[in-house]
N, C-alpha and C positions, 0 to 999 in steps of 0.2 A: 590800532588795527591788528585784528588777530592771525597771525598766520597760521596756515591748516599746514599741519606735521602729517609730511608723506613718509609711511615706512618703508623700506627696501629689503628685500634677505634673498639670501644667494640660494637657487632651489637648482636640484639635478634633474636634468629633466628623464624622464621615466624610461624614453626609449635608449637611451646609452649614445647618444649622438653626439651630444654636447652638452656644455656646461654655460649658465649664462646668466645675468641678474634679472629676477622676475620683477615686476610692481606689485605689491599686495592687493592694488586696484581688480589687477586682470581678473576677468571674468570665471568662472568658475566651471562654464562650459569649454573654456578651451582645456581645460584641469584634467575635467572626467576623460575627454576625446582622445588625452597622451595618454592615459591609462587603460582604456580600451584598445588604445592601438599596441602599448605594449602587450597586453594580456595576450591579444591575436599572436603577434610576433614570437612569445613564449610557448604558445600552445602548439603554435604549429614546428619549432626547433624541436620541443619531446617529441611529436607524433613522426616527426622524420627517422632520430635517433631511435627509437622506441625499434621501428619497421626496419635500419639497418641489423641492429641487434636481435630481430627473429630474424632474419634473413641467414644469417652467419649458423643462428642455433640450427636453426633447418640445414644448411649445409653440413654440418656436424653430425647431427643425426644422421644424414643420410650417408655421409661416409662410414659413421658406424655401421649402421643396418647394410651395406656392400660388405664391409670386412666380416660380419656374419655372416651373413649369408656365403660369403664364398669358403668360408672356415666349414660354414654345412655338407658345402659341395664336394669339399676335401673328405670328412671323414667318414669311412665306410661303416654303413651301419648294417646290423642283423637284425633281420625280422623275424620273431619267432612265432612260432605259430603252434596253439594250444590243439593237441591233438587226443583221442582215445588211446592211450596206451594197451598194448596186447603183448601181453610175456609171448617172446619167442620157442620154441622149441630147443631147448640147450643141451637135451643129454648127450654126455659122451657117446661119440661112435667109434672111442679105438679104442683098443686093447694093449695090458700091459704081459710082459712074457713073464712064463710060471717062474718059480723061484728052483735054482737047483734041486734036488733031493738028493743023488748020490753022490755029487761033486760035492766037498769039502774045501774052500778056497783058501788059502793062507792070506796072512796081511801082504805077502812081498807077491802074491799073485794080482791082487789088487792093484798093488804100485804098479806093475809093469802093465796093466792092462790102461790106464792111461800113459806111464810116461814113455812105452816101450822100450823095446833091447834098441831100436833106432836113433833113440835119442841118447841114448849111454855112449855108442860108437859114435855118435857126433860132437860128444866134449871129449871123447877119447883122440880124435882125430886132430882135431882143431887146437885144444893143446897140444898135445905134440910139436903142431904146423907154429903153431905160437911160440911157441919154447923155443924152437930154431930160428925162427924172424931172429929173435930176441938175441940170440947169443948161439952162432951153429957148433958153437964148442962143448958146449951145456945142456944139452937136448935133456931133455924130462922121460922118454919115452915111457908114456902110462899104457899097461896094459887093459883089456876090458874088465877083468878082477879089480885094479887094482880102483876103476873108477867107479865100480858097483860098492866097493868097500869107502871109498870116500862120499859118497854123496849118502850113505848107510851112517857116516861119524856126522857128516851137516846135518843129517836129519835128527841122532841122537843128543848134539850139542844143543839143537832147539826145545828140547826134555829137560837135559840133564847139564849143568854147568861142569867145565872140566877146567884145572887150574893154569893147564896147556897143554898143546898136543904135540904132536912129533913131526921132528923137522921134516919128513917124508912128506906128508900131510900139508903144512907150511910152502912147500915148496910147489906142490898141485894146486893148489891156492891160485897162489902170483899165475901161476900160466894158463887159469883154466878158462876156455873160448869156447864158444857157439858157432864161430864165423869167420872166416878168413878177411882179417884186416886190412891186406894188400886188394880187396875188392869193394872196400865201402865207398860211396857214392860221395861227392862232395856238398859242403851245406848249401853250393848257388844249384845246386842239379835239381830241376822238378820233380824227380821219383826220388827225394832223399827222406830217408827213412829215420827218424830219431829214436825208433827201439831197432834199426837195423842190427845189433850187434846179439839181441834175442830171438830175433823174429824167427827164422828157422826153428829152434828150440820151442818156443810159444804155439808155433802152426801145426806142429807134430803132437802137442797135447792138445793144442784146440781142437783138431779135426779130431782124436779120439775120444771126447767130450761131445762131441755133436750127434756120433754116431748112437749114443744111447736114447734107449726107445723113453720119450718125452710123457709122463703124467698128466694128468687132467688140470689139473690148476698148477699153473707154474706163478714166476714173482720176478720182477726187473727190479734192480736197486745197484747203487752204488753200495763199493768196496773198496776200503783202502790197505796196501799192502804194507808195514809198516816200515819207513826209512829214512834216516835223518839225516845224510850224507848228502853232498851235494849233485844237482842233477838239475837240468830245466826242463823237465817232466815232474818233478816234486809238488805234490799240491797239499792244500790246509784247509782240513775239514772240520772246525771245531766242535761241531756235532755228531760226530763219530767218537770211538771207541777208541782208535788209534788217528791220531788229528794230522799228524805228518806221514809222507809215504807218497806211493806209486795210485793211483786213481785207477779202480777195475770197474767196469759197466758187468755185469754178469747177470744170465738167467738160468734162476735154482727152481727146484722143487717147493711147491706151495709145503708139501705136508714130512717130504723126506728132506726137503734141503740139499739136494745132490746138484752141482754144477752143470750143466749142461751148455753152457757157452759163456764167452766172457770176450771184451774186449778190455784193451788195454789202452787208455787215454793218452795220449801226445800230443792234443792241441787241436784246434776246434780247427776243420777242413776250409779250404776257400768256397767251394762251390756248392753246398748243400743241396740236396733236391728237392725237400720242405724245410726244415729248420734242422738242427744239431737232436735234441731231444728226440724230436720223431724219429728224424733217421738211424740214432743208434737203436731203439726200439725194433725197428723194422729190420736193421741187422741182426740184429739178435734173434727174431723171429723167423730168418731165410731157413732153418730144417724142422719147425712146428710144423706138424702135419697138418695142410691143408681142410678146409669143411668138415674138422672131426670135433667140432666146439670145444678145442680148448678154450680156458680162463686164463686172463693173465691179468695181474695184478700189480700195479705203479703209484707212486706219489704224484705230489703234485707238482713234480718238477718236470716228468717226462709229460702230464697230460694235457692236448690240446685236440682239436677238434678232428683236426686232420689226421693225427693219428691211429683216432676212434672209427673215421670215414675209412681209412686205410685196411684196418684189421677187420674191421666186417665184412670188407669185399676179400677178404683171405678165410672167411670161415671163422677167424677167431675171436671171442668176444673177449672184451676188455672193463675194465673197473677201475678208475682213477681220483685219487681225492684230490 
């Protein structure tokens, strides 16, 4: 008698549930039905996953485009708007004064017509007052000669190299003052002044600089005084001529080069009334004659819009690169 050989083998079933021994008998319909059922089960696990992961991109997106958008909100834009340009009317309306004819002026008339006899009596003075602080045993007492003759040998040593000078000379040196010591203001005082120890001396040549009658085209530019000694007013220009020194703001003559006001840098103010640049500009501009078109001419350090708004409602037109 033959006996019919039943095969067995161990099959996984499709949907992940179980493990178990099939008969090779079983029908072939119940075969296809777990594989159908797995496929559904599959298809529908991606379509889920699939929808959480746009879900999240969408969310992502959409925090992006909020932080755009409020980044827009923030920054202030200019709208410019293309217009017909019309040259203004710019000719000069002031007048410069004639030139002497019978007058003959000397170099040392010159000098005094900025630095005056006011200012000579005020290092006259204030040495002296220095000298005594210093040592009331030892007093310097400099006469007006004898201070007219020293600041005549500083101005010569800037010419001419001398091997040394005289102890007299040496000695006007050490004690020579602007300003009485015993009145300087302390560093916590709000009106403390860090060229306080010039500032008299400075205001009495500014204001005689101001008072000359202003040319048609004038120029703003920094200037540096040259000094390599120590000071916390010292600045570094490496693009200048003299890179170390004192930092002067000044407004000269477009075509003579003659000074006509200057300030002197000591540190950018707390409270500006538009920014640092415009504002020295605009100081320097307080004795330019009003609605007479002057021209005035800046780099690109001092030019900004407001500036250019400012000087026009002054009469003055401006050029900035």
């Amino acid at each position: 008698m033959s006996k019919r050989a039943v095969f067995k083998r161990q099959t996984i079933l499709l949907n992940g549930l179980s493990e178990q021994a099939t008969d090779s008998s079983e029908s072939e319909d119940e075969m296809s039905e777990v594989a159908e059922a797995f496929e559904r089960e599959s298809a529908m696990s991606e379509s889920s996953s699939s929808d959480d992961e746009s879900d999240e991109t969408d969310d992502i997106e959409q925090h992006e485009n909020d932080d755009s958008k409020s980044k827009r909100k923030k920054k202030k834009k200019i709208h410019w708007q293309q217009k017909q340009f019309a040259a203004p009317v710019a000719a000069f309306a002031g007048t410069l004064p004639a030139p002497p004819t019978h007058v003959e002026l000397q170099p040392i008339d010159y000098f005094y017509s900025m630095f005056r006899h006011e200012s000579i009596r005020l290092l006259m003075d204030q040495s002296n007052l220095y000298s005594v602080q210093k040592d009331p045993n030892k007093p310097v007492r400099v006469t007006e000669m004898e201070m007219n003759r020293f600041i005549g040998v500083l101005m010569m040593t800037g010419v001419y190299s001398f091997p040394e000078q005289r102890f007299f000379w040496t000695e006007i040196k050490k004690n020579l003052h602007a300003v009485d010591n015993s009145t300087q203001p302390k560093n916590t005082d709000p009106n403390f002044d860090r060229a306080y120890k010039v500032r008299l001396l400075m205001n009495i040549i500014r204001e005689n600089f101001r008072k000359l009658t202003k040319e048609e085209k004038l120029s703003v530019d920094e200037q540096i005084i040259p000094f390599k000694g120590k000071s916390i007013m010292k600045q570094h220009m490496p693009n200048k001529p003299n890179r170390w020194g004192y930092k002067m703001f000044v407004l000269a003559g477009g075509k003579t080069g003659i000074c006509y006001d200057f300030i002197l840098y000591t540190g950018k103010g707390e409270s500006p009334q538009y920014c640092f640049c415009t504002d020295i500009v605009l100081d320097l501009c307080e004795t330019v004659p009003r609605l007479m078109n002057h021209k005035i001419y800046f780099d690109n350090y001092f030019t900004t819009i407001r500036l250019q708004v400012e000087l026009k409602r002054l009469g003055i037109y401006a050029v900035g690169t």
